[in-house]
N, C-alpha and C positions, 0 to 999 in steps of 0.2 A: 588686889588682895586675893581673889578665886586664884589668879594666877601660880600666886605665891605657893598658895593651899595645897594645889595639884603637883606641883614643882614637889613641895618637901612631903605627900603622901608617896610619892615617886622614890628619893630617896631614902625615907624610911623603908620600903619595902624593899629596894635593891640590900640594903644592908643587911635582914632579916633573912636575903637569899642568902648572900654571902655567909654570914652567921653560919646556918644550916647546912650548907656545902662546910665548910670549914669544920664543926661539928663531928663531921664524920669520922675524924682522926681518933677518936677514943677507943673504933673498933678494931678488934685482932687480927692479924694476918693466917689465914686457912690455906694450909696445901691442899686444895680440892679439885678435881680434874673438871667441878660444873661450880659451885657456890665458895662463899666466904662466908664467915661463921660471923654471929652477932655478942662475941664474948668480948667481955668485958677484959683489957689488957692494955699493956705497953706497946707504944708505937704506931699502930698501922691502921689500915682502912679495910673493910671488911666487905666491901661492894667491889673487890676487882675483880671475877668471873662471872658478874650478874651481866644475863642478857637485855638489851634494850627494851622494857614493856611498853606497847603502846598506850596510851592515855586520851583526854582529850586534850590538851595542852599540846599533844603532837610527843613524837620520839624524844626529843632533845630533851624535853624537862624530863623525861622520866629514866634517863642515864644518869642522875644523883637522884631522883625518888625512889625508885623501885623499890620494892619490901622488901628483905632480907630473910633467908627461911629460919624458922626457928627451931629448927630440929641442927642445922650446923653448930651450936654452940655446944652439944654432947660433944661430939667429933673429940678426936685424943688430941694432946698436944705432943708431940715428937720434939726432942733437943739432936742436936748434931751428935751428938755422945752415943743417944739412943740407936740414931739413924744408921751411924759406924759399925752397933754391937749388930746389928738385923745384917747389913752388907758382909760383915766377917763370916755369917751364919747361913747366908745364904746366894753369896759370890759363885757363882761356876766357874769363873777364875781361878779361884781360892778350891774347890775341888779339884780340879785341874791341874792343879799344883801338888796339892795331895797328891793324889794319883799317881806323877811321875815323882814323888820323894817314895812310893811304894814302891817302884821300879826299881830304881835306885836302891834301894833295902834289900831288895829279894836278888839284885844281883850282887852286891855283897855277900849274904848267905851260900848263892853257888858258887861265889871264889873259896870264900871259907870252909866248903863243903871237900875241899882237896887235901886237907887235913884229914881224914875220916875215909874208912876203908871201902871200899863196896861191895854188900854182900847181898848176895839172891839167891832164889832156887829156884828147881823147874818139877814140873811133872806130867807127865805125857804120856799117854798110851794111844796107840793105836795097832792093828789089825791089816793083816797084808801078806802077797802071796809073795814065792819067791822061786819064777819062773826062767828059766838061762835059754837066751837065744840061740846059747853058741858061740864058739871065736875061740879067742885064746886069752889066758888068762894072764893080767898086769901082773900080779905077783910069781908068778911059779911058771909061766909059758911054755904050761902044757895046752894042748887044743881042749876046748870044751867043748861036752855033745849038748847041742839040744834039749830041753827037759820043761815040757808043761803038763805039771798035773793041776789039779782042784784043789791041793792042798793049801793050808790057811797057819802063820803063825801068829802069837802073840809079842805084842813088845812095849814092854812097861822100862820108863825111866824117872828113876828121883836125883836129882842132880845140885847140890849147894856150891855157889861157887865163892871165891874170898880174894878182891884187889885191892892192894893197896901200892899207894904211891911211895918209894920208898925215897929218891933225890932225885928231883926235876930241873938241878943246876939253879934251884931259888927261883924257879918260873911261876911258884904255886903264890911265895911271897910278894912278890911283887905283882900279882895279881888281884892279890887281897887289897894291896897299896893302893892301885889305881881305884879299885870299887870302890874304896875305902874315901877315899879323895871327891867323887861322884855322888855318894851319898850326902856328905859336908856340902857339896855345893849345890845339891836339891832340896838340902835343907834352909840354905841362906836363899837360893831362888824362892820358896816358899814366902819365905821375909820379904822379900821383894814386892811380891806379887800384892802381900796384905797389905805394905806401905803403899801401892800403885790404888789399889783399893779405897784405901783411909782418902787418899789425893782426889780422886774422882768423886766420891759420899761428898768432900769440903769442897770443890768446887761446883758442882752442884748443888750444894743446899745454898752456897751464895748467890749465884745466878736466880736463884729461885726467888731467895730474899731481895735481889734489886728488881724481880718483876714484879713482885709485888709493892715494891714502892715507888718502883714508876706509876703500876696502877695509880696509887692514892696520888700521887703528883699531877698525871693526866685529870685526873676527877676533883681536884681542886681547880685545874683549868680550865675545864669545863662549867665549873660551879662559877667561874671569874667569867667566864666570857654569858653566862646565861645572864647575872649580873650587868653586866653590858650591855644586855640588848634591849634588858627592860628598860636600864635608864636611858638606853636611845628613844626607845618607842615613846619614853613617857615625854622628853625632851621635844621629839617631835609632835607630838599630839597637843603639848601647848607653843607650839609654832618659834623655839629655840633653840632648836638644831633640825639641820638637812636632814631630808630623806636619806643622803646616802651614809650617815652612821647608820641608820637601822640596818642599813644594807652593809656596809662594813662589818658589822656587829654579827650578822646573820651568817657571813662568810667565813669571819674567825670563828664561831660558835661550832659551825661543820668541822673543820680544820682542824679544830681540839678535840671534838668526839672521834674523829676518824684517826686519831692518835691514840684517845684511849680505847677504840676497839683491837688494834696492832698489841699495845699494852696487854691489853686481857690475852687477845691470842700469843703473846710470849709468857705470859704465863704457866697456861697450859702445856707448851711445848717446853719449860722449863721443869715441871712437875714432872712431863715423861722419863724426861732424861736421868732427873731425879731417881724418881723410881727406877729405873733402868740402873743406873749406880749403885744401887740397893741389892740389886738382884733379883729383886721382886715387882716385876710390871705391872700385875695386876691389884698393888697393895691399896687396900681399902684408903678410903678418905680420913685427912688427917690435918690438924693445924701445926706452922711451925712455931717455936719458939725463937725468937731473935734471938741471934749472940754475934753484936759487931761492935763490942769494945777493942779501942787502940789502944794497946799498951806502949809504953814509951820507950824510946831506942836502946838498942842496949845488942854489944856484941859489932868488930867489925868484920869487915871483908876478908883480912888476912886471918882470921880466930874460926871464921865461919868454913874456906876454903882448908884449912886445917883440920879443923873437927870432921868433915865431910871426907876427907881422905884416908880418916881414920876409921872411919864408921859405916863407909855405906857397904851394901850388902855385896850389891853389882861386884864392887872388887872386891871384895874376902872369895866370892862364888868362883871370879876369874882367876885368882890366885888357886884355888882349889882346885879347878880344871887342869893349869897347870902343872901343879903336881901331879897329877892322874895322868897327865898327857909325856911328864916325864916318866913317872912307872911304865906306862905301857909302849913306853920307845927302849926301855931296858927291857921288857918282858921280850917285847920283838927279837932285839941282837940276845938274848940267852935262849931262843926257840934253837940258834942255831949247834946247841951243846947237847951231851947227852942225858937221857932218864934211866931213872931203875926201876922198877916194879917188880913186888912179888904176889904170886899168884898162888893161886891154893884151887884145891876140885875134891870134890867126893861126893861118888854118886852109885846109886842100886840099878842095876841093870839086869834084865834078862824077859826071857818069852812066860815062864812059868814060876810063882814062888816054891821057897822064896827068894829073892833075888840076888847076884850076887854081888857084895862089896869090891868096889875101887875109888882109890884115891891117888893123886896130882899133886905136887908142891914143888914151887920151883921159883927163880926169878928171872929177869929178862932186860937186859941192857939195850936198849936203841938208842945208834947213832947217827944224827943226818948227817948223808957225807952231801949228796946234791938234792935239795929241794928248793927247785926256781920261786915257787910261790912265796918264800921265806925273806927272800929279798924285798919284793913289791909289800912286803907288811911292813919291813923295816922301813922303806919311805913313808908309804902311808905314818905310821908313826913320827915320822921325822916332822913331815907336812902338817899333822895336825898339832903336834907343839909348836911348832914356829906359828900357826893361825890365832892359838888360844894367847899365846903371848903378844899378837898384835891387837889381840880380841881387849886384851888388857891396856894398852896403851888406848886404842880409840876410845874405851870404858872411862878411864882416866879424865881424858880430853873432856867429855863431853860434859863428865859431874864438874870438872873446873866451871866450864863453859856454864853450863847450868847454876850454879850457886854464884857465877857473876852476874846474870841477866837475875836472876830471883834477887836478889839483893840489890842491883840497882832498881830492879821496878816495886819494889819495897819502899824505897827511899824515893822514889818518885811518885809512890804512889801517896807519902805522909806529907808530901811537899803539896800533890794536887788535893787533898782535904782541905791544907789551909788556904791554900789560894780559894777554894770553891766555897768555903763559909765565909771570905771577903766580899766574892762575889753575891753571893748567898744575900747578905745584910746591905749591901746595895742595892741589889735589885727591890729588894722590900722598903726599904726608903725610895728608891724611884717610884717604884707603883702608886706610894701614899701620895708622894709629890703632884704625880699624873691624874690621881682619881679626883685629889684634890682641886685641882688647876680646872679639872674637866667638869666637876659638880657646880663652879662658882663662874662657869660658863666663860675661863681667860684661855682654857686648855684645848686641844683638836681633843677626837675619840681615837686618834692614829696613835698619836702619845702613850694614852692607857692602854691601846693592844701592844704597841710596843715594849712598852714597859711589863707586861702582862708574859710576852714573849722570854722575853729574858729572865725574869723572875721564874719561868719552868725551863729554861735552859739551865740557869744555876741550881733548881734543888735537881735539877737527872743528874749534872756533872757532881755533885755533893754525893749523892747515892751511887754514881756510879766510882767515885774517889775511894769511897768507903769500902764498895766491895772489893777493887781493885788490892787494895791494901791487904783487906783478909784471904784474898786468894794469893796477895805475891807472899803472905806472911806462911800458908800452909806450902806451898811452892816452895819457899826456903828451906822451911822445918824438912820437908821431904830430901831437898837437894842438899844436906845436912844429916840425913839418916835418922833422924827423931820421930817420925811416923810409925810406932809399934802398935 
């Protein structure tokens, strides 16, 4: 009867572990580069970057006891929506982009700018002798003598001058064409860049969300196998099981914690990258919000590869170069024709006022008859439309290519959910079966860690199905042009 007594104090109290580990799901998941916050929420466990406190009980019991700080439940809670507006705002990417669509604009403006006349003036004085060494003169070749004095003149000039382009053979219009073309497609590269943006924030905040629930998976398996050791030890202490479960027990026990120590540290390293996605590394502490509802199927392969070919940016941008690459292979062969310009002058000249007027107006026809450089542009031009055009076919290829692997790993990834919650509910009837089997003394303790094993194999492949899904699901959307 003592025997008895000892035996079910033993499993009363392994259950109350178990309870208490298990318990811990009601806490919230915290993006925190050190703690997890103790708010009250959906889904998660709130101890996955608590460091091991020692105790007296030793390390291992105090990887599910540890306190939780009370100050992480102020912490903000961030949605992926929020996460998106912060990285639009503060992307160097996303600058980056900027920056050369300003290019882009400003050289527009100086093709434009050939439209519009040129006019300046000048005004200059300066002071100077006018000393003759001697010789013979260019103009009139008579000998000239000699002649330096100390003498000093003045010489003031006001000078306005007036160019304009009168016909440049259309070199000026099709100059504006190409800008014109370059600009449109630093505009859609911008687009680009924000959807590459939106894709990095979503795969990263998922990555983030399956470290964090690996944590609570690892720290449930930790709370099963500490579980285990008590009812070894107690097992053995009334002389109904070997020593060597308590020793089995103590092995698997390290085995899980040295899992959930890897766990926490991908966490961490998942929060950087996080952040980093953002654009902001050093962004203060924060909890996420889950969002990993599956929406049901919908849309196929041949609707998806269609819509994608209609919509991404990559090619509207590559079409647009195009064009700009056909402008400026016209612009090249019309360098080889002539221009007009008319010119205009009026300017105040003399040593003393006040000074006296003249005025220039005239215009100026050039024609290339041989300029060698003229040719090598025209290739150049040839060469770089024929690249942009192949630039477009490989562009082509790759979004097919892409919106075929995103969609099949889509659909593979809805197919590994349900396998994984089969497995899922099996392993959890195994474990019952095995704790069961092993409390009424018919069972090995191999059984329970076995079964113990595979029960956190299937909830990671479950968490990791899930995430898989919401990243091939933004993956598509992206490879599809829907990322704005």
């Amino acid at each position: 009867m003592r025997w008895m007594t000892r035996q079910m104090l033993v499993v009363v109290g392994s259950g109350m572990l178990l309870l208490g580990g298990l318990g811990c799901a009601s806490w919230s998941l915290v993006a925190s580069p050190k703690l997890y916050a103790p708010v009250q929420a959906s889904g998660a466990e709130a101890e996955a970057a608590q460091p091991f406190a020692q105790s007296p009980s030793g390390p291992r019991r105090a990887a599910v006891e540890s306190p939780l700080p009370r100050t992480a439940g102020e912490l903000p809670e961030m949605t992926l929506e929020t996460l998106i507006q912060i990285a639009l705002e503060h992307q160097p990417s996303i600058r980056s982009s900027e920056a050369t669509r300003a290019v882009a604009s400003a050289r527009l403006g100086t093709a434009r700018a050939g439209y519009f006349p040129n006019i300046g003036s000048t005004l200059s004085y300066n002071r100077a002798t006018s000393n003759i060494a001697g010789g013979v003169s260019s103009t009139t070749g008579n000998v000239l003598q000699r002649r330096v004095s100390d003498q000093m003149f003045n010489n003031q000039n006001l000078i306005a001058t007036f160019n304009q382009n009168l016909f440049d053979s259309f070199r000026r219009e099709w100059r504006v064409q190409a800008a014109g073309e370059d600009f449109t497609a630093s505009n859609l590269d911008l687009s680009t860049t924000r959807q590459n943006v939106i894709l990095n924030v979503q795969q990263a905040y998922y990555n983030q969300l399956l470290a964090l629930r690996l944590v609570q998976v690892n720290q449930q398996a930790v709370a099963r196998n500490i579980q285990n050791l008590e009812r070894a030890k107690g097992f053995f202490e009334v002389g109904t099981r070997p020593k060597i479960d308590v020793t089995r027990a103590q092995v698997d026990l390290a085995n899980a914690e040295l899992a959930l120590v890897q766990a926490r540290n991908q966490v961490v390293i998942t929060l950087a990258a996080l952040n980093n996605a953002i654009g902001v590394p050093d962004f203060p502490p924060y909890r996420l919000k889950e969002e990993l509802e599956i929406p049901p199927p919908s849309g196929s392969l041949e609707e998806s590869i269609r819509t994608a070919l209609g919509t991404r940016t990559e090619i509207r941008s590559l079409q647009a170069r195009i064009r700009s690459a056909e402008a400026s292979l016209t612009l090249a062969k019309r360098n080889f024709l002539p221009t007009l310009t008319a010119d205009a002058n009026w300017s105040y000249r003399g040593q003393e006022f006040p000074l006296a007027p003249n005025w220039l107006a005239g215009v100026t026809l050039t024609v290339p008859l041989l300029v060698p450089p003229l040719f090598s542009q025209r290739e150049e031009a040839a060469a770089n439309l024929a690249a942009a055009q192949a630039s477009e076919d490989i562009t082509r290829q790759n979004i097919l290519l892409e919106v075929q692997q995103s969609y099949a790993d889509l659909v593979g990834a809805r197919e590994s959910i349900e396998a994984s919650e089969v497995l899922l509910r099996s392993g959890r009837e195994n474990l019952e079966l095995a704790q069961g089997r092993y409390e009424v003394g018919v069972g090995p303790l191999i059984d329970v860690t076995d079964a113990q094993l595979v029960l956190t194999q299937a909830e990671s492949q479950n968490n990791q199905a899930l995430v898989n899904f919401k990243v091939a699901e933004a993956r598509l959307r992206k490879a599809m042009g829907f990322l704005q």
